[in-house]
C-alpha positions in Angstrom: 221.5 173.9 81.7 224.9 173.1 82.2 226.6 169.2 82.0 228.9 167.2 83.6 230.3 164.1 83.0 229.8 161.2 85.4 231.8 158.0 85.2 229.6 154.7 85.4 230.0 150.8 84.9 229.9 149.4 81.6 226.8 147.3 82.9 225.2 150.3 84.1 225.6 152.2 81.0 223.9 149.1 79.2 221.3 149.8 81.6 220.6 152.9 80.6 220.6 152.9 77.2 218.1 150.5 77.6 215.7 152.1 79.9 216.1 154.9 77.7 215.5 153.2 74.6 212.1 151.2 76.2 210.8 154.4 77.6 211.7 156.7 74.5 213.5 159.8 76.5 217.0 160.4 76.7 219.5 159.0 79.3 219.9 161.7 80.7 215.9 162.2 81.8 216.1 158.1 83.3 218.9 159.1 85.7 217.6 162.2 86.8 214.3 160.5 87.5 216.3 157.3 89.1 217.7 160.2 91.1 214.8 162.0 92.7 213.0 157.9 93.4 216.2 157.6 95.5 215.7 161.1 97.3 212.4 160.0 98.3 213.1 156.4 99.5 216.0 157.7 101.5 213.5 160.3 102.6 211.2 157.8 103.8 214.0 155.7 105.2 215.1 158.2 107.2 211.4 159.3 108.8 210.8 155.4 109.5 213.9 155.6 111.4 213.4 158.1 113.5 210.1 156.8 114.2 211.4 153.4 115.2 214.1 155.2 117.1 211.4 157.6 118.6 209.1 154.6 119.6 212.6 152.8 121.1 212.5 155.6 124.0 210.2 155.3 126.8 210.2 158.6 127.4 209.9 159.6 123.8 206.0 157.6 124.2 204.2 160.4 125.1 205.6 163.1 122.9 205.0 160.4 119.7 201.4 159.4 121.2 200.8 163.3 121.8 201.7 164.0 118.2 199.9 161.3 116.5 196.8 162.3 118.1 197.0 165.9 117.0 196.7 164.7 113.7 193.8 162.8 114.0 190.7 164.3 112.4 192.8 166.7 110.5 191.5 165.2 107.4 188.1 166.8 107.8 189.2 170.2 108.9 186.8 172.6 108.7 184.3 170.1 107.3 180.9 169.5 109.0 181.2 165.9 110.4 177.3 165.4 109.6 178.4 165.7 106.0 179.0 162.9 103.7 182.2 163.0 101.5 182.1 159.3 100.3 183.7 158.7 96.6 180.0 157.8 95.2 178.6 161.4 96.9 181.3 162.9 95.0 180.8 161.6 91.5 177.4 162.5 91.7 178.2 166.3 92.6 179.0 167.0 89.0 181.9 169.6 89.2 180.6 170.4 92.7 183.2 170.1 96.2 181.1 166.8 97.4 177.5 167.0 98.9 175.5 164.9 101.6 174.2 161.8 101.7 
């Protein structure tokens, strides 16, 4: 793997080292993780946003409403809804995929 330097704050390099030091890995493995938790929060950001914006439409209502409804029940896909798949059926399956109730 190749490296790079990357210029940062005094106070943020104190940071680090210290993160690094309390979870026993190297600085290096604390920013790259600090990384992809701000991939996914701007990720999240972003899809909230668009939502909002999507719901801020009137005309954008029914295509949001249409959407939302195609996922419901998707869940239980190709399960039989007479079945049971409760967390207590399941830890009395034994290894098994779940069983009824």
């Amino acid at each position: 793997m190749k490296n790079t330097t990357v210029r940062i704050s005094i106070e943020a390099q104190r940071l680090l080292r210290e993160m690094a030091e309390q979870d026993k890995q190297p600085m290096q493995a604390i920013i790259e993780k600090a990384l992809q938790a701000y991939r996914s929060k701007r990720f999240l950001e972003q899809v909230n946003d668009a939502y909002a914006a999507e719901r801020a439409v009137p005309y954008g209502q029914p295509a949001l409403a249409d959407e939302l409804a195609s996922l419901d029940g998707t869940l239980a896909d190709g399960l039989d809804p007479a079945d049971s798949w409760t967390e207590e059926s399941l830890a009395g399956s034994k290894g098994k995929k779940g069983h009824k109730k």
